[in-house]
N, C-alpha and C positions, 0 to 999 in steps of 0.2 A: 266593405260596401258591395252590393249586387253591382253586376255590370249588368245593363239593361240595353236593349237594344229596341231602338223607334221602330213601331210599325208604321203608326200615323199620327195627321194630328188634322185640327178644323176647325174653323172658327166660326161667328155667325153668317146669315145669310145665306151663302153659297150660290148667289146669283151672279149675273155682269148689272143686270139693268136694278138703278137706285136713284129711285123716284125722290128721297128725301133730299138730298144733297142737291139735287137739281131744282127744289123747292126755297133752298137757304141762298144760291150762289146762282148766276146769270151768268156763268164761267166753264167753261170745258173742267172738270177737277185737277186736272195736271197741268194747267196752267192757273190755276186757282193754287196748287198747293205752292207751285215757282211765282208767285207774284206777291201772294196774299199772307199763307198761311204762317201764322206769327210771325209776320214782318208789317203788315198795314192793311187798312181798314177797306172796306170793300162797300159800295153801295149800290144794292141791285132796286130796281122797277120791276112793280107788279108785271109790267107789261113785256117786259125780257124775263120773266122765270118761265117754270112751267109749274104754273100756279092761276090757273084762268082765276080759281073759286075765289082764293084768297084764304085764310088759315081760319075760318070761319066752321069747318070742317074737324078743326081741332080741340077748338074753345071759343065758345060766343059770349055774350053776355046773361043771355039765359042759363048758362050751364055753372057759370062762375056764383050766380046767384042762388042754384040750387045746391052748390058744396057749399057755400055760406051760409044757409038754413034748413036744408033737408038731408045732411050726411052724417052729421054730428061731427063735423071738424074740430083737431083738436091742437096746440101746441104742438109741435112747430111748423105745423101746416101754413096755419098764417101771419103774416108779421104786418102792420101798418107803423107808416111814418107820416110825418107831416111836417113841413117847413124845415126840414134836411134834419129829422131827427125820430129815430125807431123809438114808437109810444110801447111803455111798460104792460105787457099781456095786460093785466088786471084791470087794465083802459077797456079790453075787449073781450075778455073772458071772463067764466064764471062757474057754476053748478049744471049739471044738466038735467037733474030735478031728480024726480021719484025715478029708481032703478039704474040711475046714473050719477049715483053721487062722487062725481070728480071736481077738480076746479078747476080746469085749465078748457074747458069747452066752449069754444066760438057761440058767442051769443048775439044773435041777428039782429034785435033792439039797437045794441053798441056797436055795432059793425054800421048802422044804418048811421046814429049818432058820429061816427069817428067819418064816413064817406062825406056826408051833407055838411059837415064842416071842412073839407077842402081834402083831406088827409086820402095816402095812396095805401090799396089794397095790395098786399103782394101772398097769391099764392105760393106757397112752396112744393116740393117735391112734386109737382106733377106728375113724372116720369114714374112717380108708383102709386097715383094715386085716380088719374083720369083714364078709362081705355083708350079713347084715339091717342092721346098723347104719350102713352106706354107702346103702342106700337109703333109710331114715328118715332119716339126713342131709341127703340130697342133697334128698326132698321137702319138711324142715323149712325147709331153708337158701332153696327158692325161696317158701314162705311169708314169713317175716320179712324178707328182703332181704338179708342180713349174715354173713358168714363163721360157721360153724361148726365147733367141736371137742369129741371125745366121748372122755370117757375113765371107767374102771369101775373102784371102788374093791371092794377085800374087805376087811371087819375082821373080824377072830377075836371070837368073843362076850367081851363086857365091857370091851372095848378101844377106844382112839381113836386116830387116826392121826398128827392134827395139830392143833395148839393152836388155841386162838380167831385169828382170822384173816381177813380182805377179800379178795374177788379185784377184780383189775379188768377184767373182762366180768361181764354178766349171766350166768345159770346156771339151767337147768332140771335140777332132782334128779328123780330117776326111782325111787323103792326096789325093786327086783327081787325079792330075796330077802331073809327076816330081816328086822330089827327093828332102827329108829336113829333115839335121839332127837337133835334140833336144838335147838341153844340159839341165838338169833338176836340180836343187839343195834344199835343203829343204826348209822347210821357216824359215824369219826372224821374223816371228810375225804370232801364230797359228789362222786360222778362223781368218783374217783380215772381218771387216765388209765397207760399199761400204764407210764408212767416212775415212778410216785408208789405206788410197790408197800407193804404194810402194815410189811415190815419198818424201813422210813424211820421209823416212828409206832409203834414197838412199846411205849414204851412207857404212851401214848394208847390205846392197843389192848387191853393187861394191865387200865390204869384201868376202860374201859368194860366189858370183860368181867367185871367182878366188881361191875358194878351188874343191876338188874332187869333181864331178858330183854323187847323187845318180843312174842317169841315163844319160848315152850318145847311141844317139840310130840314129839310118836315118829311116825315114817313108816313106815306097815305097809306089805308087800308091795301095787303100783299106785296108793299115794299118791304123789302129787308135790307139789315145793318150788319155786318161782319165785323168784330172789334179784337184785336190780339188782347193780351194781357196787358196793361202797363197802361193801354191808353184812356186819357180821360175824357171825360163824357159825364153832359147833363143832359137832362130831356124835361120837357115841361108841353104837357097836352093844350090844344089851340082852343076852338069854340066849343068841340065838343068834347066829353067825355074819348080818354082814351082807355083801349086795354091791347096790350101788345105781351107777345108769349119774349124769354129770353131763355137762350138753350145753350147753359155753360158748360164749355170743354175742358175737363181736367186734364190739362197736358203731360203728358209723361216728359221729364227733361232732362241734359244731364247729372241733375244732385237728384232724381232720383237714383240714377246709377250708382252715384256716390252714397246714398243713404243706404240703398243694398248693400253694396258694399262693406258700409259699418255693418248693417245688421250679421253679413258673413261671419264678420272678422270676431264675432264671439267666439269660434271655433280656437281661435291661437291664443294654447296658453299664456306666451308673452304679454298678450294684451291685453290679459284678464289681471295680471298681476297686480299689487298694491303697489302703490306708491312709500317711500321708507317712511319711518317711525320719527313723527315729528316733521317733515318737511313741512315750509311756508310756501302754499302755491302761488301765493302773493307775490313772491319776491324771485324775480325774474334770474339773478345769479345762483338762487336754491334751486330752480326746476328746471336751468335749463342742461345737466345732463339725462334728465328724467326723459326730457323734451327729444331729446337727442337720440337716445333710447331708443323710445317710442316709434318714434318717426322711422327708426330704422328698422325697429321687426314691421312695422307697418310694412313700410317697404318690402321687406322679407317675404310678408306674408301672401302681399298684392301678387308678387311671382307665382303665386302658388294658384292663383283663382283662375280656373278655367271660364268661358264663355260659358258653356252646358251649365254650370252650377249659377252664374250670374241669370240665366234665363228663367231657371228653373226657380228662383225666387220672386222673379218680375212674373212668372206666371202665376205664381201665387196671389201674388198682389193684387194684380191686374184683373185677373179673372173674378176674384172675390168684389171686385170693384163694380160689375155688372151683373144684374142678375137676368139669367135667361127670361123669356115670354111667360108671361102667366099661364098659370092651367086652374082648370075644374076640380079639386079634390073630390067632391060627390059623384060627379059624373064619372071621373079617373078611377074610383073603387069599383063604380057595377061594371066598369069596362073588365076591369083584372078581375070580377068574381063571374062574370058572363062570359069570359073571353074564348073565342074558339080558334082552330087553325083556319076559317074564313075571314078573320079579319083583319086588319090593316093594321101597324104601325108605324112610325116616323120619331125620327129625331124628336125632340123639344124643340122649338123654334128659339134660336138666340142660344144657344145653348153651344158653347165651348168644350173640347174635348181632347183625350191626348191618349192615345193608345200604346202599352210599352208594355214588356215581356223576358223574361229571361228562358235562355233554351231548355226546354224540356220544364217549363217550369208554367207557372200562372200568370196569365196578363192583365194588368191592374187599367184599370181606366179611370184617368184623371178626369174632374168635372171640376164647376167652381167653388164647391166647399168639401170634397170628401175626396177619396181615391177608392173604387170599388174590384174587387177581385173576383176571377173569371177561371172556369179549367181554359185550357190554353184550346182545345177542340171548340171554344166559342168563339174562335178570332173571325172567320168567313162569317159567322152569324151577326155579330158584333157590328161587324165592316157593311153588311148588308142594312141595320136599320141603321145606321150611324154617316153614310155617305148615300143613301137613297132618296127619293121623293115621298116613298113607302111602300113596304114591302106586306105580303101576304103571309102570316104565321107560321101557314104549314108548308111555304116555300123559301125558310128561312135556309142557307147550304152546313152542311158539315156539320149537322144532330142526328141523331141515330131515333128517326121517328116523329109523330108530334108528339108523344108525351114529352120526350127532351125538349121540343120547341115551345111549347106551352110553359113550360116551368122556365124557362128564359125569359121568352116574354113577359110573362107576368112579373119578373122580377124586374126588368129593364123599368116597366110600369109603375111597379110599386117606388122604386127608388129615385122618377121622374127621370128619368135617362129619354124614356119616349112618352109617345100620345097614341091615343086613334089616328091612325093615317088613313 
């Protein structure tokens, strides 16, 4: 194995001030993270965020109505339910006619049919699908550390979508528009993980739903709801139409650590081994020297796992989990075919990175799907668009000229590392 040695490393943002987080929570975040954060439920007022506008800014009504008819949305963009039960696509999709012959394409007709009869709209994936809400994403997600997903429910007034019920992510409720009360109850099962879903405990779920509510509340337009995993929650819109944004936190926990872990432990021959010829895994006096075994090179093995290697696969995961800021590919090309030592580049926004090198040797720079390699006289260069606000091509340090820094640049460009700064 190369011994490698850290130059740097950097995550998104690179700010102090984060406007998003102070738009979710009415709370200083360090006492937000000691009070709240998957431990109980939080309820802020429009009128203590800092959110004069309200998330009106993010997703209206008008905008939700033009990816419902004028985007060609397609599976699994959308899901509708009604009366606590997800309607079969084929309810609401269909062909998308001459030069689109698909089947799963949101068709505006039955989307109109499936709303006027009571039933709740739920966008999905926002977070790669709307720009304001891909940027609020993208700066949320480098606040909290943890995968984010954003999707926009509509209820028709007096209606609810879906029965009492746990997610297993945390949840930031956003109300946009309209009026919707939350009935909130503890949970039936703490830190549910995404295998341990509420329907396994439905009927633990029905019991506790029909005792006292920890919380009954109505969320007006720029109130929001902070919910850890576990806990249960209905919501059914009042007089009017509601549509409120909810922005699920993929929590990192400790079984993921423990799921790293196994993923390591393919490396130990022991644990690759077969089980003998003929054993019944059935029968608890047959496996359990198997058991025994196991458990021990397990043991063995766990000695052996450094933190560096435990990280170095949460980074993989983790990173792969988020994708950097969108860019321009058209625009992005006549930059790299136009580009001179006058002009500017910059990180990717949102964009994760990990710098490492061995002496005398190449420094490879980790991103979230690849690892790209460098002669080692690009580290100052490297360091300069990678830790700046942006720098100037041909005062890139440590190239011998601009032809050296133009052939950098332009590669940084071509492989999305940077932008026009």
């Amino acid at each position: 194995m190369i011994d490698r040695t850290d130059l740097s490393s950097g995550t998104p943002g690179g700010v102090t001030h984060r406007p998003a987080l102070a738009r979710c929570v009415a709370m200083e975040p360090a006492k937000f993270a000691a009070a709240h954060w998957g431990r109980a439920p939080l309820l802020s007022r429009a009128g203590d965020l800092a959110n004069p506008a309200g998330f009106t800014d993010l997703l209206d009504r008008a905008a939700a109505d033009e990816l419902l008819s004028r985007r060609g949305l397609r599976t699994p963009f959308l899901r509708i339910a009604h009366d606590g039960e997800v309607l079969a696509e084929a309810m609401y999709t269909g062909s998308g006619g001459a030069g689109a012959e698909i089947s799963d394409q949101v068709l505006d007709e039955r989307v109109l049919s499936r709303y006027a009869d009571g039933a709740t709209l739920v966008l999905q994936g926002l977070h790669r699908l709307w720009p304001p809400i891909v940027d609020f994403t993208g700066e949320l997600a480098g606040v909290l550390g943890q995968p984010l997903q954003v999707n926009a429910y509509l209820t028709p007034a007096g209606n609810q979508g879906f029965a009492t019920h746990y997610d297993t992510h945390d949840v930031f409720v956003l109300q946009v528009q309209g009026r919707k009360r939350w009935r909130v109850h503890e949970p039936v099962l703490t830190d549910p993980l995404p295998r341990q879903t509420w329907s396994g405990r439905a009927d633990e779920v029905a019991a506790q739903a029909d005792s006292a509510p920890a919380l009954d509340t109505v969320l007006e337009p720029g109130d929001t709801l902070y919910l850890p995993r576990g806990w249960l929650h209905s919501a059914a819109a009042q007089q009017d139409a509601s549509l409120h944004l909810t922005v699920g936190v993929r929590a990192w926990t400790r079984f993921t650590l423990v799921e790293t872990l196994l993923d390591l432990a393919v490396d130990d021959p022991r644990l690759r081994a077969s089980l003998p010829f003929g054993v019944d895994v059935s029968d608890p006096a047959g496996i359990e020297p198997e058991a025994t075994e196991t458990i021990a090179a397990l043991r063995d093995w766990l000695n052996t796992v450094t933190s560096q290697r435990i990280a170095a696969e949460l980074r993989r995961r983790s990173w792969s989990a988020t994708r950097p800021a969108p860019l321009r590919p058209l625009e992005q090309a006549e930059l790299i075919r136009d580009l001179t030592a006058d002009n500017r580049i910059t990180r990717r926004p949102g964009l994760r990175w990990r710098l490492s090198a061995q002496p005398d040797g190449p420094v490879d720079l980790q991103v979230f799907d690849r690892t790209i390699s460098f002669p080692s006289q690009c580290v100052p260069a490297l360091r300069a668009v990678l830790e700046s606000p942006g720098v100037r091509v041909g005062d890139l340090p440590g190239l011998d000229g601009d032809a050296d820094r133009l052939v950098l640049a332009r590669r940084l460009l071509r492989e999305a590392i940077a932008v026009g700064g």
